[in-house]
Backbone as a chain_set.jsonl record, in Angstrom:
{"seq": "XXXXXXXXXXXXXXXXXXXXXXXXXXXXXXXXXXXXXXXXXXXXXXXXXXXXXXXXXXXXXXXXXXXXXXXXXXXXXXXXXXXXXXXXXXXXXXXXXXXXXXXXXXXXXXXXXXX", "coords": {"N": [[-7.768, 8.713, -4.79], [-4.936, 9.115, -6.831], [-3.399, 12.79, -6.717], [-3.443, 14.687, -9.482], [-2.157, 16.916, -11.28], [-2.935, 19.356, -13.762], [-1.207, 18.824, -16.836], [0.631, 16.727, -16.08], [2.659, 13.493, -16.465], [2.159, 10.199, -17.304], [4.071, 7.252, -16.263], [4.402, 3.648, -17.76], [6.158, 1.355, -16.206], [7.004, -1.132, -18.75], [6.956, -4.613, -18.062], [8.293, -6.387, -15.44], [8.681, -5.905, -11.716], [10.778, -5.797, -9.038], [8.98, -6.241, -6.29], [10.233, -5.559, -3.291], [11.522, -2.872, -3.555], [11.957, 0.257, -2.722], [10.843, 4.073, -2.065], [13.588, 5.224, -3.424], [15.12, 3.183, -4.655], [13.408, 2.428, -6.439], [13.321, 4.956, -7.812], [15.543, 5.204, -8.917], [15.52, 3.451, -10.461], [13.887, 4.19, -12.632], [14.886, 6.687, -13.539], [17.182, 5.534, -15.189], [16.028, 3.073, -16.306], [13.976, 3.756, -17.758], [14.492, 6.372, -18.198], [14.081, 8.842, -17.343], [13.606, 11.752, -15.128], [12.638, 11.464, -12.099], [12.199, 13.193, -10.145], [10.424, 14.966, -11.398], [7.963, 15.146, -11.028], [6.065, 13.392, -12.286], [4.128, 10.773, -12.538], [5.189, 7.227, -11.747], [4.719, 4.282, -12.483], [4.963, 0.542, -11.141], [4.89, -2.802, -11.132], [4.327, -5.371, -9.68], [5.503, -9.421, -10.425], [3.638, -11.507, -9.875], [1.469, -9.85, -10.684], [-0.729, -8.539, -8.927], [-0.421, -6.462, -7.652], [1.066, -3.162, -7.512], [3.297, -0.07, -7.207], [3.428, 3.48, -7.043], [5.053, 5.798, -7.402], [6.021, 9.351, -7.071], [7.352, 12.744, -7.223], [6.021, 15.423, -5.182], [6.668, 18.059, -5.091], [7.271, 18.919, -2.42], [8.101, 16.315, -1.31], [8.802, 13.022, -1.354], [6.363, 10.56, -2.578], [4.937, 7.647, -2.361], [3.032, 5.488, -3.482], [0.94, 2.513, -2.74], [-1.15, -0.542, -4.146], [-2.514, -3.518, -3.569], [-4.656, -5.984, -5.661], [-7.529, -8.09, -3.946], [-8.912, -9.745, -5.428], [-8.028, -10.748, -8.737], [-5.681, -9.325, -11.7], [-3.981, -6.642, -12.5], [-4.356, -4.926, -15.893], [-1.418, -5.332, -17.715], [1.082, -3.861, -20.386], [2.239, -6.237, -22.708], [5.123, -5.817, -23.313], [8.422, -6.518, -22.336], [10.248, -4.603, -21.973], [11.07, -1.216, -21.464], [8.387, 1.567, -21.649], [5.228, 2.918, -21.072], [3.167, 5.357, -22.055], [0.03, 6.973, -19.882], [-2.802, 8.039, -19.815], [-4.184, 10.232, -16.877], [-6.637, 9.518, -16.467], [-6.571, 6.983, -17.686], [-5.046, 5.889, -15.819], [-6.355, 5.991, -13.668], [-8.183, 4.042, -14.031], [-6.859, 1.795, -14.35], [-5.918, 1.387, -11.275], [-8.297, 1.058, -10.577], [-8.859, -2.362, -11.361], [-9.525, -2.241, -13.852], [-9.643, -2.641, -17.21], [-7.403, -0.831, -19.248], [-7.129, -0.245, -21.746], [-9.083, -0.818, -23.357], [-11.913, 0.205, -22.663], [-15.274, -0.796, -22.198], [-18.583, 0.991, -22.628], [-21.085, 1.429, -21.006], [-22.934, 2.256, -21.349], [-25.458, 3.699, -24.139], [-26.951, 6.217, -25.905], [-30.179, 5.702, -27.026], [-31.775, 7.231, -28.554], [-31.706, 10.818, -29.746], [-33.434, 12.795, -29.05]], "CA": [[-7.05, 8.828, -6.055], [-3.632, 10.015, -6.477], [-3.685, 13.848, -7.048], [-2.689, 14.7, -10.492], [-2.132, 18.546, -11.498], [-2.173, 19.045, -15.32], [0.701, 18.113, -17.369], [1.389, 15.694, -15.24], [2.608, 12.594, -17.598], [1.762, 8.616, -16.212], [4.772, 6.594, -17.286], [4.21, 2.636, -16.801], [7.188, 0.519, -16.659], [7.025, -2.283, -18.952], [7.765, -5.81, -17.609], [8.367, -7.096, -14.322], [9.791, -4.811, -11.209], [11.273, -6.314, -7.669], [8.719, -4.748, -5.357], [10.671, -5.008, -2.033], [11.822, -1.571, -3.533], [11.126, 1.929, -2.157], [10.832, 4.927, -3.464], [14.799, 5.274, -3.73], [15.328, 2.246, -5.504], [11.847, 2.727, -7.687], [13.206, 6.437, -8.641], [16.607, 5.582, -9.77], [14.652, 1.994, -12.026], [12.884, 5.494, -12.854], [15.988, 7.126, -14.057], [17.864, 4.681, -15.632], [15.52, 2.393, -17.201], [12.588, 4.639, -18.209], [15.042, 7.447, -18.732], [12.993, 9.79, -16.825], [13.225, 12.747, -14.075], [12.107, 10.827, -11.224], [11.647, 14.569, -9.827], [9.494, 16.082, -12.453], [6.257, 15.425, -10.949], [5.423, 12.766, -12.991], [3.766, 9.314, -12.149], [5.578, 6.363, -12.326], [3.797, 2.966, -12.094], [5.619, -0.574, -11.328], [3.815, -4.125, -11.201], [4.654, -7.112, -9.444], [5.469, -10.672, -10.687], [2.349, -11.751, -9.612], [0.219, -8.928, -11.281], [-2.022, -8.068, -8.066], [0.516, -5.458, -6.667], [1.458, -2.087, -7.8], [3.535, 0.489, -6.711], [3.557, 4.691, -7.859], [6.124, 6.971, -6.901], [6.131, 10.656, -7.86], [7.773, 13.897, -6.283], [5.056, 16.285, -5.478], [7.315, 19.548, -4.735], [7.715, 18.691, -1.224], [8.37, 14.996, -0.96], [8.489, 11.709, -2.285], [5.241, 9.969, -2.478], [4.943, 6.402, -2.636], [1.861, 4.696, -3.188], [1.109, 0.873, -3.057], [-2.125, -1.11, -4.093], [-2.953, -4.405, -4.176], [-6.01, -6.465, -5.402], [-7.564, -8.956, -3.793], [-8.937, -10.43, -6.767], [-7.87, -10.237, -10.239], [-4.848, -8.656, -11.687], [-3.696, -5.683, -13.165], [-3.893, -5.446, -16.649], [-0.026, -4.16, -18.339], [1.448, -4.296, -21.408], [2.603, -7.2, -22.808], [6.651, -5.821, -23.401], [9.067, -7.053, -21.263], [10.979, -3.485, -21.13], [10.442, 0.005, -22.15], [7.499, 2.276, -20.861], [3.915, 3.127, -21.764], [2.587, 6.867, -21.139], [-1.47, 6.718, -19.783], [-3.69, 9.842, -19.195], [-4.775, 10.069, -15.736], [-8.248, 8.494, -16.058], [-6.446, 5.247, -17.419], [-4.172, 5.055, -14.573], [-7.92, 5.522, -12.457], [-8.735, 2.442, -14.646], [-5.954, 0.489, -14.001], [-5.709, 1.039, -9.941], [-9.675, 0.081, -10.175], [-8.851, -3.207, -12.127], [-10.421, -2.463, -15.437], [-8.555, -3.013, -18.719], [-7.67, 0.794, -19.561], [-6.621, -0.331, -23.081], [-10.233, -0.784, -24.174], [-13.057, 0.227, -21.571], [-16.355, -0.718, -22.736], [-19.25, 1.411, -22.234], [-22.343, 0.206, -20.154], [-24.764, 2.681, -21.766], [-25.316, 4.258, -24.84], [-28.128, 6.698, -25.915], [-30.312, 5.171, -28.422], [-32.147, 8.252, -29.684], [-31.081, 11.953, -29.422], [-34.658, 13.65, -28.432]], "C": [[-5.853, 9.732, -5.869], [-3.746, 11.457, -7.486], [-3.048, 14.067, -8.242], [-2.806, 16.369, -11.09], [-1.909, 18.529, -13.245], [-0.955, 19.451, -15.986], [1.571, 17.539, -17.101], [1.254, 14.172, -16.237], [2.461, 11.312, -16.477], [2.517, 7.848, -17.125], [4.419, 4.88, -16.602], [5.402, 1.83, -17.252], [6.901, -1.089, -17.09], [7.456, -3.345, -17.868], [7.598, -5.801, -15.776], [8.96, -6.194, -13.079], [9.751, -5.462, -10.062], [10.148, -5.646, -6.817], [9.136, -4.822, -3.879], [11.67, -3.502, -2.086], [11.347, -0.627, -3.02], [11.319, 2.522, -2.794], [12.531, 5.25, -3.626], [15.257, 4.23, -5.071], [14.563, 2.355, -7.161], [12.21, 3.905, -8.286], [14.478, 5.931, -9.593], [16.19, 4.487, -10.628], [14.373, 3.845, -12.718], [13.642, 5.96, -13.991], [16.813, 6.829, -15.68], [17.289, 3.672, -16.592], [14.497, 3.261, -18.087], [13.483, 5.934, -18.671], [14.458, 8.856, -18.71], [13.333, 10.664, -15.872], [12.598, 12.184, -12.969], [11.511, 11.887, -9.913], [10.818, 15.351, -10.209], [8.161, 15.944, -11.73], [5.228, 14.69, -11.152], [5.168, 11.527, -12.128], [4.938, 8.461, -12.406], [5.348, 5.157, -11.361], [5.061, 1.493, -12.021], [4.651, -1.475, -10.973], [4.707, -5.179, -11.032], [5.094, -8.215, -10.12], [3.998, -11.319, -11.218], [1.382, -11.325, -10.358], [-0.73, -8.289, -10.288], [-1.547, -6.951, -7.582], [1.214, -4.646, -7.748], [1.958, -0.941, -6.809], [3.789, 1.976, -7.419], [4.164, 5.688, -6.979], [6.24, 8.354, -7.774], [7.172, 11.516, -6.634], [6.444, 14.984, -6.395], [5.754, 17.868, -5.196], [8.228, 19.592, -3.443], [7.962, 17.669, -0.896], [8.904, 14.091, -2.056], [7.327, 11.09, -2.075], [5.256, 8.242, -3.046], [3.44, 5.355, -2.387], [1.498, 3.244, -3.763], [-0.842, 0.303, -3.159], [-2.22, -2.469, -4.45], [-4.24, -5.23, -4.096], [-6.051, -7.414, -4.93], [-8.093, -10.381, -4.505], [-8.444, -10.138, -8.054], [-6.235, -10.209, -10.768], [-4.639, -7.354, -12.734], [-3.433, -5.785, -14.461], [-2.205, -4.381, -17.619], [-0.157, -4.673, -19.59], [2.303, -6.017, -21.814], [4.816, -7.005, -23.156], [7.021, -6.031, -22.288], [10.212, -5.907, -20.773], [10.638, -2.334, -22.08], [9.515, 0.525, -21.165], [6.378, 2.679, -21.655], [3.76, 4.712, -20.895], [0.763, 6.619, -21.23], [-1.666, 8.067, -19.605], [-3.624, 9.601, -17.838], [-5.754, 9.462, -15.565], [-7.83, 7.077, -16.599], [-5.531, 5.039, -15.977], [-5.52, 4.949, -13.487], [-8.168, 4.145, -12.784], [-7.957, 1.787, -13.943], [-5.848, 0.406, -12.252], [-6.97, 0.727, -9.417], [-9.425, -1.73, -10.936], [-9.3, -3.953, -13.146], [-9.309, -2.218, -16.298], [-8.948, -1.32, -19.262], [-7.449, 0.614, -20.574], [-7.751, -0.22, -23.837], [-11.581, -0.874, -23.275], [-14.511, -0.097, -22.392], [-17.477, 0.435, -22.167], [-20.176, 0.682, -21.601], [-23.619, 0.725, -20.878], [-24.477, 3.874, -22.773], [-26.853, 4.472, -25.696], [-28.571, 5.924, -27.015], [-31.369, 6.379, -29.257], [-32.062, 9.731, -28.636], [-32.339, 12.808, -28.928], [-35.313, 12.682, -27.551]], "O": [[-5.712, 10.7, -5.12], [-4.068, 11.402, -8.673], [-1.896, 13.632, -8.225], [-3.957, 16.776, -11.246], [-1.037, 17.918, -13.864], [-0.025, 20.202, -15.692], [2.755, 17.526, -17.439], [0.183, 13.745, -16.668], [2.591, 11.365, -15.254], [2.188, 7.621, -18.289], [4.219, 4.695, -15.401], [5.652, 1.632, -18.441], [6.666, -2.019, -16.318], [8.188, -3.037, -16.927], [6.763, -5.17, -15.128], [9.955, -5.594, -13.485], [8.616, -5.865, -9.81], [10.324, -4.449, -6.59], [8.429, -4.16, -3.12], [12.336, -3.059, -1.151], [10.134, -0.639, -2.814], [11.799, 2.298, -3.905], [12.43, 5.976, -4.614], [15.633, 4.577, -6.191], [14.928, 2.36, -8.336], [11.588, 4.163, -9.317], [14.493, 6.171, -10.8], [16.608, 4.644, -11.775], [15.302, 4.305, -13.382], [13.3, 5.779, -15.16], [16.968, 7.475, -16.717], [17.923, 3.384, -17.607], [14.546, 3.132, -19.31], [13.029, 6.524, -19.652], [14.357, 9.705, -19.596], [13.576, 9.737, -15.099], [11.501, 12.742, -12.957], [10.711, 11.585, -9.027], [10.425, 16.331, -9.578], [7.295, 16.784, -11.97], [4.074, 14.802, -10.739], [5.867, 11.263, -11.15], [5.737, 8.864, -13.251], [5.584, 4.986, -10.165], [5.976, 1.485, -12.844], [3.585, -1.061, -10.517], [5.513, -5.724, -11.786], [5.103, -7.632, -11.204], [3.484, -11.526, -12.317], [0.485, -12.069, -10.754], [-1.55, -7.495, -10.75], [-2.385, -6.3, -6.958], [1.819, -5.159, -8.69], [1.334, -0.73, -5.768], [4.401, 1.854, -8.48], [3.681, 6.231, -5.985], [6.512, 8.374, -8.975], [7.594, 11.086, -5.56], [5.947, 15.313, -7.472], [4.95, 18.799, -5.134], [9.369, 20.036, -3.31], [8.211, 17.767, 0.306], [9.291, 14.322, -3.202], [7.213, 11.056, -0.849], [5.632, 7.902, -4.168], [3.028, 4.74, -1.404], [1.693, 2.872, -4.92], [-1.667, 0.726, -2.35], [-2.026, -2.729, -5.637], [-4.896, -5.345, -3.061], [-5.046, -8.116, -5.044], [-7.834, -11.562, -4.274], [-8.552, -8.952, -8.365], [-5.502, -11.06, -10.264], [-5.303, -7.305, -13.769], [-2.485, -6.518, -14.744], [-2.105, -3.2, -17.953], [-0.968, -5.502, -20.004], [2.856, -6.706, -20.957], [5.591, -7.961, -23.181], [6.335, -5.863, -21.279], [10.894, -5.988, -19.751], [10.084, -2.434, -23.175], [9.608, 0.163, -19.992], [6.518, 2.793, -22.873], [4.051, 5.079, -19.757], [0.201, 6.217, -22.249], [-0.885, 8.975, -19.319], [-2.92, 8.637, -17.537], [-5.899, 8.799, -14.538], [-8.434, 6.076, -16.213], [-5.501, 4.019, -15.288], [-5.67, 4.039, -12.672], [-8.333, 3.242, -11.964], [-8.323, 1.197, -12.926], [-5.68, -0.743, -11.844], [-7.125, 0.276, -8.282], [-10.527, -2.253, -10.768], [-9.467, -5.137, -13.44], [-8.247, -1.658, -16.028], [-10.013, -0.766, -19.536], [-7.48, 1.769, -20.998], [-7.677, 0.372, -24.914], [-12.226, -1.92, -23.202], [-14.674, 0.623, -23.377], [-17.152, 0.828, -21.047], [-20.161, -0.549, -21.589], [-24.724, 0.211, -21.049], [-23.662, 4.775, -22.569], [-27.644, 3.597, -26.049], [-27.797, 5.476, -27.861], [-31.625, 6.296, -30.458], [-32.234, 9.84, -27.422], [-31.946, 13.731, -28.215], [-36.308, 13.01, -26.905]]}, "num_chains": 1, "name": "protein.A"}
């Protein structure tokens, strides 16, 4: 899991993103579309065509970090806008790079009496 320090925000870019980008390309989308600090620290998520492929670029102090996942089944689920940005906690972006629907997780188990 990608390390997340608190107050660290998870921005996801609506819509569609080229991914033969790197993190150069992916910071200044960052910038410019998202209207973001591509230095601050913060996450920022892009998603394929396809849907199976994601890519998350942050600055951690000392670098650039660029991290890529894709599934071999399924796909990722995003928003349905075609531009703009969504902010997640950290445990949905866990959701989403496991390929569970972070919008509405179900539970599996729930107590049925308190003693």
């Amino acid at each position: 899991m990608i390390p997340t320090p608190s107050g660290t925000r998870v921005w996801l870019a609506a819509g569609v993103t080229y991914m033969r980008k790197g993190f150069a390309a992916l910071a200044a989308q960052a910038e410019a579309t998202l209207r973001q600090n591509p230095f601050s620290g913060h996450l920022f998520v892009f998603r394929g065509r396809r849907g199976d492929l994601v890519k998350v670029i942050w600055w951690d102090g000392q670098g650039a970090c660029l991290f890529v996942k894709r599934l071999e089944r399924g796909r990722f689920v995003w928003p349905q806008a075609t531009e703009g940005k969504v902010s997640l906690t950290p445990a949905q972006l866990a959701m989403l790079l496991e390929g569970i629907d972070w919008r509405m997780p179900q539970r599996t188990w729930q107590p049925e009496a308190a003693g």
